[in-house]
N, C-alpha and C positions, 0 to 999 in steps of 0.2 A: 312807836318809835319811827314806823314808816308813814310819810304821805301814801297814799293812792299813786301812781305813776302812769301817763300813757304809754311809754316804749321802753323797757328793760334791755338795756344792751348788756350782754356777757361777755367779756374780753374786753381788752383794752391796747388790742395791738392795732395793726393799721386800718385793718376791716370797721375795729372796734371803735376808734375812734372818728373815723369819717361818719359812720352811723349816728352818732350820738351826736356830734355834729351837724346834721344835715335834718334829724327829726328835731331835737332844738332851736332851730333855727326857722324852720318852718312853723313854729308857734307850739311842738309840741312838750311836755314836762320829762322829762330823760333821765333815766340813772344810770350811769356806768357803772359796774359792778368789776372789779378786777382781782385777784388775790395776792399784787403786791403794788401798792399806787407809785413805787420807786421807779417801776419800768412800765410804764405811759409811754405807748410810741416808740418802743424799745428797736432798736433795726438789730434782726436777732443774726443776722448772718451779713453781707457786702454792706459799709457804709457808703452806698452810692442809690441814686433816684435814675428813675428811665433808663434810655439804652435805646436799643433797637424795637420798635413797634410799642415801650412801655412807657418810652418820652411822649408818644401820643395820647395815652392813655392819663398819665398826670396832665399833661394843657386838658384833657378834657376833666376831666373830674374840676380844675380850677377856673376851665371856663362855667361851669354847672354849680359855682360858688363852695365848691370845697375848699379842703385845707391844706391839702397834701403838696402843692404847685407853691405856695409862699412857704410853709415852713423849709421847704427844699432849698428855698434862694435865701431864707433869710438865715440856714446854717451850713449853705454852700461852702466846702475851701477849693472844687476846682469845675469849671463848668466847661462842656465840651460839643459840638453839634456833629454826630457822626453820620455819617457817610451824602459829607457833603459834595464829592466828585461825582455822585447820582444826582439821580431827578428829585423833586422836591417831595416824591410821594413819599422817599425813601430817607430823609432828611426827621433825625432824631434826636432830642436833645437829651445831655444826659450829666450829671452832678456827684461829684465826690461830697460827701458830707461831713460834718463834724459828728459823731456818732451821739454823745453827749447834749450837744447843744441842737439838734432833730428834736431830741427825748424833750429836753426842756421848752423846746419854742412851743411844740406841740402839746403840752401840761399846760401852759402858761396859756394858748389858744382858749383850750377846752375851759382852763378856769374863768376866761374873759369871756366868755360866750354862755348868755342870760338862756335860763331852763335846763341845763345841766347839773345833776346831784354825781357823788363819787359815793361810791362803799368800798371798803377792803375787805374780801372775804369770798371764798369758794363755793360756783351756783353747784347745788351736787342733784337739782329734779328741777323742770317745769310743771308748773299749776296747771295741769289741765281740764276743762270743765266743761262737759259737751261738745265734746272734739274743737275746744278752741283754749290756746295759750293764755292765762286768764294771772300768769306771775309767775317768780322763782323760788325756792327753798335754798338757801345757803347752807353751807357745812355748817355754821353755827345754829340752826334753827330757825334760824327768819324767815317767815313766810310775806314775801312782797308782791303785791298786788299791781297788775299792770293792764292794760287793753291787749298788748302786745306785748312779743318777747325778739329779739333780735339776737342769736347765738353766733359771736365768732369766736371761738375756740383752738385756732391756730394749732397748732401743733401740741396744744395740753390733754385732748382726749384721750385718756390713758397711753401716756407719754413712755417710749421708754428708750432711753439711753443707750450705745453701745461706744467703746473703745475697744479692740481687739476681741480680746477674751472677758473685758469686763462690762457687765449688764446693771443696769440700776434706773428708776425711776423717773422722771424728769419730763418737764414740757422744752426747759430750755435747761443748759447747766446751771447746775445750784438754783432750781426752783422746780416744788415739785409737781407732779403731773395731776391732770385732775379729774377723778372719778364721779360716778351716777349718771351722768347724764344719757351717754352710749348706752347704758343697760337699760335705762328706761325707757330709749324711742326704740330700740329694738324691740322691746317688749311692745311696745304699741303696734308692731309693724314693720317699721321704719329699718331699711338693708343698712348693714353699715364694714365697711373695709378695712383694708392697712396699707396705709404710705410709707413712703419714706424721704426721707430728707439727708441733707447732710451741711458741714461747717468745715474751714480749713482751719490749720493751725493760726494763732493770733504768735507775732513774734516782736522782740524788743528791736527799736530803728535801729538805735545806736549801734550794735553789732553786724547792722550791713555794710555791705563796700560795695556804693553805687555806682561805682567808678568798672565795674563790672557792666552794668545794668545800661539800657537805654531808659535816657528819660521821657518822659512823656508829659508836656506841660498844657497846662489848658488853652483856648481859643481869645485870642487879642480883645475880640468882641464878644463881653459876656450877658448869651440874653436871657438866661433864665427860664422859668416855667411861666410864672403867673402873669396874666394880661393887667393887673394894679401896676402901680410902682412904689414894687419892693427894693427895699436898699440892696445892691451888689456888695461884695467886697469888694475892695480898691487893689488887694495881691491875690495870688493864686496858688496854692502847694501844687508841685508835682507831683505823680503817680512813676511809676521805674517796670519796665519791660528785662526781666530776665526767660530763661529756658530750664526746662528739665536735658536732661541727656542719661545716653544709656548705661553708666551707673547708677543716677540715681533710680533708674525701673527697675536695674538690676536687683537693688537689695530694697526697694518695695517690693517685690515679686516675693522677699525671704518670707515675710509676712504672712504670705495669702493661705497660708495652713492658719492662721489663729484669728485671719477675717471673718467679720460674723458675716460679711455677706457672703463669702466662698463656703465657708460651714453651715451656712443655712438657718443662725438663728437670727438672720432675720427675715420675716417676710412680705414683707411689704415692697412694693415698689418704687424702686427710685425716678427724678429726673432723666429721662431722657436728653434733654440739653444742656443740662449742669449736670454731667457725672461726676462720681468720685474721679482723683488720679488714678485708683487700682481698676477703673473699668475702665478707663480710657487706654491706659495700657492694655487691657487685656481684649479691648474692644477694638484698638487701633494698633494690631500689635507690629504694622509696619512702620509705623513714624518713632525715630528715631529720639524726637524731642517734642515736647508741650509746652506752648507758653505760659507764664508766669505774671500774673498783673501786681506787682507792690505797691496797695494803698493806705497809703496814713490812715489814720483813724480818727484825727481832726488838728486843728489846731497846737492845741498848748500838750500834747500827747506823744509818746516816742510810738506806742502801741503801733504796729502794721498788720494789717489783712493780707493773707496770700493767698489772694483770689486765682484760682483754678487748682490749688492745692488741697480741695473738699476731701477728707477722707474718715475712714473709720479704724486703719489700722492700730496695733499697737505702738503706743508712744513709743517707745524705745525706736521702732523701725520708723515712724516717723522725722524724727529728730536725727537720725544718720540719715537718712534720705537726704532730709534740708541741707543738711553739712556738704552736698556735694553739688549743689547748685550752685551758679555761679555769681558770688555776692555773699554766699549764703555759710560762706566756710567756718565764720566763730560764731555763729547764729545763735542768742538765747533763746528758748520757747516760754513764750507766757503762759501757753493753756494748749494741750491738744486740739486736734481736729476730731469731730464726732458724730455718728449717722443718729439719726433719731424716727423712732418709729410711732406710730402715731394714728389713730383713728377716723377717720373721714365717712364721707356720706352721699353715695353717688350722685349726681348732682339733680340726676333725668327728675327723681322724683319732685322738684320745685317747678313752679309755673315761672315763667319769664319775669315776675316783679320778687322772686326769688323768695317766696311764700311755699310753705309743703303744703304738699297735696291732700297728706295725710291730720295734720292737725291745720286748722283755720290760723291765723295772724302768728304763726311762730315761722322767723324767716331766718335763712341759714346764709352767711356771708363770709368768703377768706378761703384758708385753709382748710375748712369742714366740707368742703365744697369740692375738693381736689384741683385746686390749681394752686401754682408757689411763684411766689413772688409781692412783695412788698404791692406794687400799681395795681396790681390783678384784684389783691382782699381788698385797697383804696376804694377802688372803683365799683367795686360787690358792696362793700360797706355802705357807700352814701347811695346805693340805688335801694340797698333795703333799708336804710334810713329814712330817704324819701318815703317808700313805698309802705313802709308801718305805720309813718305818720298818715300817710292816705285811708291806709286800712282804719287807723283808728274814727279818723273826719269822715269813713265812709263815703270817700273820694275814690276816681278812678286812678286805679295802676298807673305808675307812669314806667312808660316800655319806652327802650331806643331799639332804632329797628337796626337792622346790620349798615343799611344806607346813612344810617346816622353818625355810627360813632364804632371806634374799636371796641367801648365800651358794651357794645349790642351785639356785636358779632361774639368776643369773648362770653354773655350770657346765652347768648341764643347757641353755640357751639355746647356747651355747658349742659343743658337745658333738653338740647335736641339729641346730641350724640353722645351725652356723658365723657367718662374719662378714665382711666383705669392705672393709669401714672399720672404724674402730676405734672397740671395742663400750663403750660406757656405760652405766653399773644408772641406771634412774629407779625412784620407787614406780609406773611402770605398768607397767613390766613385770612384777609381781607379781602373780597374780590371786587370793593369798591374804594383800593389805596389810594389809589389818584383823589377822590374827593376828601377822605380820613384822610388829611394831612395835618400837619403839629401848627401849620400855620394861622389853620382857618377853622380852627375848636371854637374859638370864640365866636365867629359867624356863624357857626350849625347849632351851636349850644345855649349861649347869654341867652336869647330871646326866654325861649325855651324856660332854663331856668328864671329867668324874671315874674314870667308868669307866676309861676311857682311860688314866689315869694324868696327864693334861695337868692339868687344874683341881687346885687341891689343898681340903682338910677344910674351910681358912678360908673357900674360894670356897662349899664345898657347904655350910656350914651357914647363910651368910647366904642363901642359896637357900632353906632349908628355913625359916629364921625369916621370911622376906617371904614367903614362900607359906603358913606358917600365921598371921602377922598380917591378910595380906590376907584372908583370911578370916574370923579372927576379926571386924576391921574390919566385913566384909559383916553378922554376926552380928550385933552391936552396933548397927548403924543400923537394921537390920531391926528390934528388939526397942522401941527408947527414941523416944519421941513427944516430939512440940514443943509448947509448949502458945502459941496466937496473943499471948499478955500477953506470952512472949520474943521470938516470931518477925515478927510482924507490923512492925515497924519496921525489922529488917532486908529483910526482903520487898519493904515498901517501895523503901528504897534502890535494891533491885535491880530496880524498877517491875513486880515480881511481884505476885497477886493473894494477901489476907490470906487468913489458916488459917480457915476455918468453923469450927474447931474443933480438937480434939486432933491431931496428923496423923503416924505414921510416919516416921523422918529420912530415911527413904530415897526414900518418894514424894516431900517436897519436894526431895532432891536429884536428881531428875530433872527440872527444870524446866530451862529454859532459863536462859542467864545466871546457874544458880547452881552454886560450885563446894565443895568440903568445905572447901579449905584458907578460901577466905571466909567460910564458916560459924563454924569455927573461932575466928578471928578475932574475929566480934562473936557468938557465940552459948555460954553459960559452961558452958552444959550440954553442948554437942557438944565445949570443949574439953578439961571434964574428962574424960570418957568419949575421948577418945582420946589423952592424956595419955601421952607415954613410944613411942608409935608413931614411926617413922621418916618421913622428906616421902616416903621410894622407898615407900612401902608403904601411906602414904596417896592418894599418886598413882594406883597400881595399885588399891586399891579403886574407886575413883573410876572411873577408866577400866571395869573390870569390869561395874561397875554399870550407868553410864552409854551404854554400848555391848555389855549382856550379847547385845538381840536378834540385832545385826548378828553379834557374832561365835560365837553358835550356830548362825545362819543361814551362815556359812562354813565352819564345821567339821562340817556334814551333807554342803555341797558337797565337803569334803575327802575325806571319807569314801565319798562315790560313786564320785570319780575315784580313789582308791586301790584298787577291785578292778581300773581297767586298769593300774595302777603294779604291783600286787602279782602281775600274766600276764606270767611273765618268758620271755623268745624263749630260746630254748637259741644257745648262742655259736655253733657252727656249722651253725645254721641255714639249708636249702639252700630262697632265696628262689624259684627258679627252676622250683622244683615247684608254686606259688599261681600258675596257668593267668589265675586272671582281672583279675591286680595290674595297673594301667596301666605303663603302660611306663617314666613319671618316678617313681610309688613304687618298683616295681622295682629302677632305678639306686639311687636314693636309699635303699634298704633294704640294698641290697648294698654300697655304700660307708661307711652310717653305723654299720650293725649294730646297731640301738637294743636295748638291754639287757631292754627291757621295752613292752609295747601302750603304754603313757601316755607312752614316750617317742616311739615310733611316730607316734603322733598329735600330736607337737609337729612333725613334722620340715617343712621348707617346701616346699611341692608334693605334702603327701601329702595326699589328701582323708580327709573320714569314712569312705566306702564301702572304700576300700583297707584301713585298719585294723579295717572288720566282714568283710572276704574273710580276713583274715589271721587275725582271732580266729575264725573260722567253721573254717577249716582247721587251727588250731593243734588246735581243739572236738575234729577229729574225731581 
């Protein structure tokens, strides 16, 4: 019934599907295996993409020829660039979705995309065969044979449900949770946890009164994620800003005697950055009010998200709560809000191409992994996508280092310090954000992937024309002067001080307040001369320019720390011979096995000195 298969992917949520994606596309044979083919790319909780530090993360995955950057724009309803009053390190794109029409572009993706099989049906064992993943057994009996196996398992490993006081089964609502797999890698060995997650209530539009609310409408200029060109839409739905206040915590508070999480059945751990309402209240119990995000659900749809509304109380206290929000007073409830608890699998024990340790070619990507969020399984997914099909071709791993990609810091963070709530990328935790910027994925990345065989000609030559316009750009500003008879009235404007004289376009575009595309704009000599240049390519001079010190002054720092990246520990390195390691590097060296000194020195409890004993003896 079955072919042979190179790479078995289990799930078919974001993780799941980038994977399958990204080894199919590489030349390898791929079966997606999921237990309901209706929800393919399903967005199980916010219908929205990126955000803060996760908009970097989709431009990289689609400069790296994934899918997740076009299916985003091509089921966008409202596109947004946040915090664009910062610097551009900190500059994050981010998209309201149609929840619906994600699911379907991303079906319709995967069924266009040649060496891709579907099955419907529940993996409940991997085939294992001299410590290496060798196929799956489905709930029906199918033994399917594979090189590789790729498990992203999202939130189904023995899934279970909570409202208030009621407990039940489930990976997601109304689907249900899915067993064997957790039993069997712990029996091999393999630690395994309990998370926690959660969903706000979904409520009907029509019964709001936004006339309450602040609106919140998208960006004039809509750019999208993917460096192709994907079609925009032509309008944009709003998003609505309301507040909690202190009745509604009031009579959430009545609740907290029949919360599982105040009662303790549940235990796993939640989001630290997305808490429930009942922990924020009880966590922030001086703020008086919590904002409230009201997002559609797409298009042709009344359905709303009440994002920051995440909870697990009982209905009944939830729906009087909403009733006193404001907008929220005749409010229907679609479906409660609900925590869900869940199975995971610390991350330490995989190597950097996201491979266990414990079994050869079986690689763990998503939510199995402990991190939450749609970008995070994206970008785990098509690195173990890539990297299985490697495994299978007997090809080297392909690693993004932290200098690379958000992408690289999220697995190396992963990888090196584990997790023990569920892990979210911010730009802090990058300490190379100046160069990780959303603008310039495509120049650290295309190459990269082309080699690969992932990006294709079209991706690599708009790479090569925006890296030689950006330059030419630089050239051209650098040579042609302003003369004060042009510039000085725009100057003005922008309460700059006037030209003494002739002046370089480039020193005045270093000033504060002034930017190329405004120049542009009122100045006929800056527009001829850049006439026929793209905004992506004017942007990126700008930024260059404008931030050339900061990010040479980061790529000296990269360049220091990459002789301890480039001391790599030989794999079976016997820690037990370095007499002078403390006793917590020790454990922690011999459980993580860090690949390299710079990974060493990420790891949590290992001091400097442990990592100069270790480069000292590695010396002699």
């Amino acid at each position: 019934m079955f072919p042979d298969y190179d790479v078995i992917v289990v799930g078919a949520g974001h993780a799941g599907c980038e994977a399958a994606a990204a080894a199919a596309n590489l030349g390898s044979r791929v079966l997606l295996v999921t237990m309901n083919m209706q929800v393919i790319a399903q967005m199980s909780c916010n219908p929205a993409m990126g955000g803060i530090a996760k908009g970097q993360i989709v431009r990289e995955i689609d400069a790296m020829g994934g899918y997740s950057g076009i299916v985003s724009d091509k089921s966008m309803i409202q596109f947004r660039m946040l915090n664009k009053s910062k610097g551009p390190a900190m500059w994050s794109p981010r998209t309201q979705n149609d929840r619906m029409l994600f699911a379907a572009t991303w079906r319709e993706m995967l069924e266009n995309t040649k060496n891709v099989d579907f099955y419907q049906d529940m993996v409940r064992s991997i085939i294992i065969k001299d410590n290496k993943a060798t196929g799956v057994i489905t709930g029906l009996g199918h033994e399917i044979k594979a090189k590789a196996v790729v498990v992203t398992s999202g939130t189904f490993l023995n899934g279970v449900i909570h409202i208030g006081e009621k407990r039940f089964g489930g990976g997601r609502v109304a689907e249900k949770a899915a067993t064997g797999i957790t039993e069997q890698l712990v029996e091999l060995g393999f630690e395994s946890d309990r998370l926690k997650t959660g969903t706000p209530p979904r409520v009907d539009g029509r019964s709001l009164d936004y006339s309450k609310m602040e609106e919140q409408k998208g960006d004039d200029e809509i750019v999208g994620f993917s460096y192709k060109d994907v079609q925009k839409p032509t309008e944009q739905r709003s998003c609505w800003i309301t507040y909690t206040n202190q009745q509604v915590h009031d009579i959430l508070k009545t609740g907290f005697d029949r919360s599982p999480m105040y009662t303790g059945r549940i235990e796993g751990v939640g989001p630290r950055y997305c808490p429930s309402i009942e922990d924020k209240i009880n966590r922030f119990a001086e703020r008086d009010r919590h904002q409230l995000f009201i997002e559609p659900e797409g298009w042709n749809t009344v359905e709303i998200y009440v994002n920051g509304f995440s909870t697990s109380l009982p209905e009944d206290v939830q729906y009087k709560a909403l009733q006193t929000v404001p907008g929220f007073e005749n409010v229907r409830m679609f479906r409660p809000g609900y925590a869900i608890e869940y199975d995971y699998f610390p991350p330490t024990q995989l190597s950097h191409a996201l491979e266990t340790k414990l079994i050869s070619n079986l690689f763990f990507a998503g939510q199995i992994n402990g991190t939450t969020g749609y970008e995070e399984a994206a970008c785990q997914g098509l690195m173990a996508g890539i990297n299985a099909h490697q495994k299978v071709r007997e090809l080297e791993p392909v690693i993004l280092k932290r200098s690379d990609a958000y992408i690289g810091v999220l697995i190396d963070d992963l990888i090196s310090k584990g997790t023990e709530e569920p892990y979210r990328m911010f730009t802090s935790r990058a300490e190379f954000r100046t160069l990780l910027r959303q603008d310039n994925a495509d120049l650290r990345l295309t190459e990269l992937s082309y080699r690969l065989g992932l990006a294709d000609q079209d991706r690599m030559d708009r790479v090569i024309e925006k890296r030689n316009g950006t330059e030419k750009i630089k050239s051209i500003l650098k040579e042609l002067s302003l003369d004060p008879s042009e510039a000085d009235k725009f100057l003005q404007e922008k309460n700059s001080a006037p030209l003494p004289h002739k002046q370089k376009t480039i020193q005045v575009l270093l000033r504060p307040n002034i930017s190329l595309p405004d120049m542009m704009d009122q100045l006929p000599t800056i527009k001829n001369a850049l006439t026929g240049f793209t905004r992506d390519t004017i942007e990126q001079a700008e930024i260059q320019i404008k931030y050339d010190v900061y990010i040479e002054k980061e790529k000296e720092i990269v360049k220091r720390m990459s002789q301890l990246e480039d001391l790599m520990i030989p794999e079976n390195f016997d820690y037990g011979r370095v007499a002078a390691l403390s006793n917590e590097a020790l454990t922690k060296f011999k459980k993580i096995r860090p690949r390299t000194l710079g990974q060493a020195s990420r790891i949590s409890g290992v001091n400097p000195s442990d990592v100069q004993i270790l480069m000292v003896f590695m010396g002699r």
